[in-house]
N, C-alpha and C positions, 0 to 999 in steps of 0.2 A: 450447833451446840459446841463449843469449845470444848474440845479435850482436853486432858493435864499430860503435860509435855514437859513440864518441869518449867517453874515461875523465875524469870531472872532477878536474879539480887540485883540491888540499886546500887550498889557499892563495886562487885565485880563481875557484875552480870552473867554469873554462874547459876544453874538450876539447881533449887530446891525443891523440894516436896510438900504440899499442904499441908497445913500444921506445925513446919518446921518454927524455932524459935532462934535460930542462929543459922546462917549461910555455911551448907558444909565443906566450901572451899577457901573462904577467906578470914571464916572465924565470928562475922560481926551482927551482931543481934539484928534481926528482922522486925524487931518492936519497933518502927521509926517516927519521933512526933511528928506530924506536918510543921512546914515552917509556918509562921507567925502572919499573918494577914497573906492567906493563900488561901484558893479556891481548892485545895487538895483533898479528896475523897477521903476522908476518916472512916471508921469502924461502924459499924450500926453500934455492937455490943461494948465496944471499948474507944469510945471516942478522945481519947487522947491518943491512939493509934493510925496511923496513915493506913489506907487501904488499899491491898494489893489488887485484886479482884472483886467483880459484883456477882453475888451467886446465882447461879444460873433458872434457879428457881424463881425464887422469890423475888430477886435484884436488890436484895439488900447487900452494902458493900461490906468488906470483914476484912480484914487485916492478916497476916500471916497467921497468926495462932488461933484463928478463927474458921481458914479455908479446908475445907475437905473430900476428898476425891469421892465421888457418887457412883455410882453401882456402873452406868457404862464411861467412866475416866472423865467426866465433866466437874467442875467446880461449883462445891455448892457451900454453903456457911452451915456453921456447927450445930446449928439450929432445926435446920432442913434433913440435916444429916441424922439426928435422933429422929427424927420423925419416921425417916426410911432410908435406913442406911443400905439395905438390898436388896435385889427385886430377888422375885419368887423364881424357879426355875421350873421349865415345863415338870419335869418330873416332879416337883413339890408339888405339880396341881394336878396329878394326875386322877382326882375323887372331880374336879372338877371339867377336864379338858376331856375322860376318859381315860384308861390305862396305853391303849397302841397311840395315841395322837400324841400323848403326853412323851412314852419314849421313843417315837418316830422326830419330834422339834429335840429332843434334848440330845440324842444322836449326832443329828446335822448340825448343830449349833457347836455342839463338842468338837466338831470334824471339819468344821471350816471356820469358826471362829472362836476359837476356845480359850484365846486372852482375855476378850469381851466377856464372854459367860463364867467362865470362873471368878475377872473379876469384879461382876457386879453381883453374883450368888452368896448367898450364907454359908460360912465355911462349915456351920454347924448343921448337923443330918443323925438322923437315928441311923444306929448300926441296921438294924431289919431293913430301911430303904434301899441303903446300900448292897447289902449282900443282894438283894432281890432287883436289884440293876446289874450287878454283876452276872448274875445265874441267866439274866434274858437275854444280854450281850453276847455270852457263853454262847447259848443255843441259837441265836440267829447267827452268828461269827462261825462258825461248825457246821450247822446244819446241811446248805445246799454243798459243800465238797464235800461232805460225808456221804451224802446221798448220790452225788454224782459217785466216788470211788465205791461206792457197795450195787449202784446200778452197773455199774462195767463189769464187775464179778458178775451178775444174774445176768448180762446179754452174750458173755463170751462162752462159747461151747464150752459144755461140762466136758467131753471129750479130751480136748486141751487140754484141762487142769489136772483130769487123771492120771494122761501119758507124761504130765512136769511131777506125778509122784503125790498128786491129793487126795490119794486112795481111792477104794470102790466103793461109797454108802449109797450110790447108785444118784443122776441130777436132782431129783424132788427134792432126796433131803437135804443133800448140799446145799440146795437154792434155799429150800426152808430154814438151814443154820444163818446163811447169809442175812437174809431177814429177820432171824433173831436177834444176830449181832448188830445190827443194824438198829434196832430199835433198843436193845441194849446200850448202844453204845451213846446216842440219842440220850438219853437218861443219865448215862453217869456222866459225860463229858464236863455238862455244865455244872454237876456237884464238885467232880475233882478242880473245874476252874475257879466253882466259888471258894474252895476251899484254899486256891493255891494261890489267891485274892488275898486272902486273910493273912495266910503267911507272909505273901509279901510285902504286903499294907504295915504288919509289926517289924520287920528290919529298917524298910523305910523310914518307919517312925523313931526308931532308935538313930539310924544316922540324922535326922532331922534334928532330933533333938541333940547330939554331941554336933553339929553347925553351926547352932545356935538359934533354928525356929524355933517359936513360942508354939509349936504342933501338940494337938490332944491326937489317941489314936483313931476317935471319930470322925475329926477332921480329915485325917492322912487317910480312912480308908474310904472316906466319901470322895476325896482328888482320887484316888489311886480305882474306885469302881467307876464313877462318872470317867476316867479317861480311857474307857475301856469302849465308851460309847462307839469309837470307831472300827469298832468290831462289824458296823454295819456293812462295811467293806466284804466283810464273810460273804454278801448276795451277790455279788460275782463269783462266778465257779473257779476252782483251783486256784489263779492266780493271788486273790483276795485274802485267802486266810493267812499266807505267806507275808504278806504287806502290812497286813492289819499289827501286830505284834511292834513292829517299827516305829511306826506313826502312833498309837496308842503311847509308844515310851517318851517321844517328843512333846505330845500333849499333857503328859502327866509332869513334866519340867514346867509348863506354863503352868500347870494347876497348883503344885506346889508354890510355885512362886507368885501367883496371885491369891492363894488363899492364905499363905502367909504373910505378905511383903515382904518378902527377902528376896536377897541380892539372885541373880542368875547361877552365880558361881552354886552357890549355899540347895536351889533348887534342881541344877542339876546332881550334885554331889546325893541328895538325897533321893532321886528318880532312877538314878543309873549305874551307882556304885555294887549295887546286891545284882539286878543282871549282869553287869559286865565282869562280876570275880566270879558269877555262877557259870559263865559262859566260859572264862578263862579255865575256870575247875573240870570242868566237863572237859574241854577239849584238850588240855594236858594230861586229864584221867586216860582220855581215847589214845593220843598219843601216845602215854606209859603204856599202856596196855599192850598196842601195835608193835611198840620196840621191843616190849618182852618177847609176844608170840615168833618177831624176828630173828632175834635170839635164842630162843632154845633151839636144842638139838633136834 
């Protein structure tokens, strides 16, 4: 199945994009008649137009203003395109695939090919799905280092922690706060990430929107909870949750720029610009700080 690589003009054989009506390098309309007693592929829909492509579907031929990119980057005609311009994505079927099946394929798909799946998916998602991708993402990304750093507390002598100054409440209870916290902490992690989801889903959407995306904020917080999906990475102990945070920000540059179609520039600006000035804010906070405490007497 042919993917869309971008269709060369017959004029300067530069790439366009489906649907284009002018070549955006040379200026000159892509409407072009066939010549005049030539066997040359016209339009199914506009046959006074030469045809660029035959749609991959159907095999009807269609003309520049007629072709249009189908849900995994194949060409199909305008036609085919209303009928199903998206495919569904596992977690949209999750009443029918089951809830763990559906966000175990939307996971993996997120995480190793997440230009294809964003963009053959509907940009469009209820906020309730989203947050409730986010909050599961949360607890499976967390869960086993959590559990591993709260099991080393319960297997390292109570002894130890005493003589480093953890007071006497005597091991039982110690061991038993430990598990509290634990299970505490189990429960709020993935509220404070849904939440810190949302936050960051609405700056996103603000700088989206001064780039120039045509972004709704249910759009931006369905890329911004589906890129989260690589949080699956969390089932590796320690190393995992460290990584996941990285890769998740890369994915969410694809997401934005597949479920908008804008330019690369325009989707990183809007995936990366709120972490990288909240990263710079922090670390020049620590730094001021560090040079005060230097500083004083």
């Amino acid at each position: 199945m042919p993917l869309v690589s971008g269709i060369p003009c017959p004029f300067c054989q530069a790439s366009f994009a489906p649907g284009a009506q002018r070549c955006p390098a040379c200026g000159a309309s892509l409407l072009v008649a066939p010549p005049a007693d030539s066997d040359v592929a016209v339009c199914a829909i506009h046959p006074e137009w030469m045809s660029f492509h035959a749609c991959t579907r159907c095999g009807a031929f269609a003309c520049s203003q007629c072709l249009r990119e189908g849900p995994r980057g194949e060409l199909v005609c305008a036609r085919c395109h209303e009928r199903s311009p998206h495919e569904p994505l596992p977690w949209d079927q999750r009443e029918e695939l089951g809830w763990a099946k559906a966000f175990w394929k939307t996971c993996v798909e997120v995480m190793l090919r997440p230009g294809v799946t964003f963009g053959r998916m509907s940009p469009e998602g209820s906020v309730g799905s989203s947050l409730l991708f986010a909050l599961l993402t949360a607890f499976v990304g967390y869960f086993v280092t959590s559990l591993f750093y709260f099991a080393v507390l319960l297997v390292v002598p109570y002894e130890n922690l005493a003589s480093r100054g953890m007071g006497e409440p005597g091991p039982s209870f110690f061991r038993g706060l430990v598990v509290f916290f634990f299970f505490g902490w189990v429960v709020v992690m993935p509220v404070l990430s849904m939440v810190i989801t949302v936050v960051a889903s609405a700056l996103d959407h603000v700088v989206l929107r001064l780039a120039g995306a045509p972004s709704t904020f249910a759009a931006t917080l369905r890329g911004h909870a589906l890129s989260q999906g690589v949080y699956l990475l969390g089932l590796v102990p320690f190393c995992g949750m460290y990584v996941m945070p990285f890769w998740s920000a890369g994915v969410r540059v694809a997401a934005y720029q597949k479920l908008y179609r804008v330019g690369w520039g325009q989707a990183a600006l809007g995936a990366l610009l709120v972490p990288v000035l909240s990263c710079c804010l922090g670390v020049g906070g620590y730094a001021a700080m560090m040079m005060s405490l230097v500083k004083s007497p």
